[in-house]
N, C-alpha and C positions, 0 to 999 in steps of 0.2 A: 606430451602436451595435449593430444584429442582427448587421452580418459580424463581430463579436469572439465573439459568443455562436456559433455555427457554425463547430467547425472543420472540418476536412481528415480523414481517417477517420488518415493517417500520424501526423497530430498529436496526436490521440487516443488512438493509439498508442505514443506518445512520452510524453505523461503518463499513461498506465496504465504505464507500466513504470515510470516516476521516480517513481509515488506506493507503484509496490510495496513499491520497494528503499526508500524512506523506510521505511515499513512496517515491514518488514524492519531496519532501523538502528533504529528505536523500541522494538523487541519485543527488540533483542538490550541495549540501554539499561535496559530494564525488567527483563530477567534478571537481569544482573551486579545492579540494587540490590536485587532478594530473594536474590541468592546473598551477598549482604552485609549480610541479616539485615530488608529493608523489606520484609516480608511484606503490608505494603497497597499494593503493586504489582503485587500477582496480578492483578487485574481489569484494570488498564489492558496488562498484556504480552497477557492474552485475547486483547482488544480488537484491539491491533495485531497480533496475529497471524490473526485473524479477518479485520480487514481486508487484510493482505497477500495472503490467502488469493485475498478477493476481487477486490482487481487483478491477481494472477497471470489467473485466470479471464476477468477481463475483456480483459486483454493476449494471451489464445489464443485468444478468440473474434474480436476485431479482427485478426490476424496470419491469422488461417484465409481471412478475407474480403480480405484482399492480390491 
C-alpha cells in the first residue's frame, strides 16, 4: 500500500500537468456559463483558475528538478 502513495518525481510531473490542464478546461467551463448569464459561477471559475495557476507552479518547480 505505501509504494502507491510514493510516486516517481516524472509522475508527479505527469499529474501536475493533467490537473492543470483540467483546471484549465473547468475555468473555461465556468466562463462560457457566466457569459450565458450564471453569474454564481464567478467563485468557482476563481477557484479553478487559482488552482491552475497553482499546478502550472507546481509542474516548473518539478520540471526544473529533471
Amino acid at each position: 500500500m505505501a509504494a502507491t502513495l510514493i510516486r516517481p518525481p516524472v509522475v508527479r510531473l505527469l499529474h501536475a500537468r493533467q490537473d492543470h490542464a483540467t483546471c484549465l478546461r473547468l475555468a473555461a467551463s465556468y466562463r462560457q456559463r457566466i457569459a450565458a448569464g450564471e453569474t454564481d459561477q464567478r467563485e468557482a471559475h476563481a477557484w479553478a483558475l487559482g488552482n491552475a495557476r497553482r499546478w502550472r507552479l507546481v509542474a516548473a518547480e518539478l520540471s526544473e528538478g529533471r
